[in-house]
N, C-alpha and C positions, 0 to 999 in steps of 0.2 A: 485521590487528591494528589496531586502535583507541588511539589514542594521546590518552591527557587530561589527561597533564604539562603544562600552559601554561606553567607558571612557567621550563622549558627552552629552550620551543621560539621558536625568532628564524625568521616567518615569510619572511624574506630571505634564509633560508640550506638548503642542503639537508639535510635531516636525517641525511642517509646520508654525503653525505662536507662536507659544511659549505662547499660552493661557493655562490657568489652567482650564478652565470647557471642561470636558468633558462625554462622556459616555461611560461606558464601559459595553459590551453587555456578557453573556454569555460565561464561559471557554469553549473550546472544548479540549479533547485528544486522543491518540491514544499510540503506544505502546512505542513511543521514546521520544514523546515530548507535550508538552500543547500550544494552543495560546487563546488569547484572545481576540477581534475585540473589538478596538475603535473609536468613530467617538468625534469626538471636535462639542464642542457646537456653536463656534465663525466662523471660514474656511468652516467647512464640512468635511474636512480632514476625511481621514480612517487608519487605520493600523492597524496591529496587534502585540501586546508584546506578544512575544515567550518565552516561559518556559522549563527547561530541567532539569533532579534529578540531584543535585548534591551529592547526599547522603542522609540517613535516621539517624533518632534518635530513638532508642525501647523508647516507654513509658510505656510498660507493658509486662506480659507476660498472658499466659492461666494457667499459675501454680500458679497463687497468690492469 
């Protein structure tokens, strides 16, 4: 199930029982988007916090 409530979701907490310890394993990406698989220390709980660009900041260039 794909979850697109933002306005709920407190990425600090577990969504299933609302614990603060968790683990978070390893980003993955590809070429649209990033997640990142969490599992909670407390439930077991799993999920993944999905990532998408919402734009870039230059911090430099090759000419400096």
């Amino acid at each position: 199930m794909m979850r697109n409530d933002n306005t709920h979701y407190n990425p600090n907490l577990c969504p299933n029982c609302g614990s603060e310890d968790s683990t978070g394993h390893q980003a993955s990406f590809d070429s649209n988007y990033a997640w990142r698989s969490i599992t909670c220390d407390t439930c077991d709980a799993e999920w993944r916090d999905l990532y998408t660009l919402t734009g870039y900041e230059a911090i430099g260039s090759s000419d400096e």
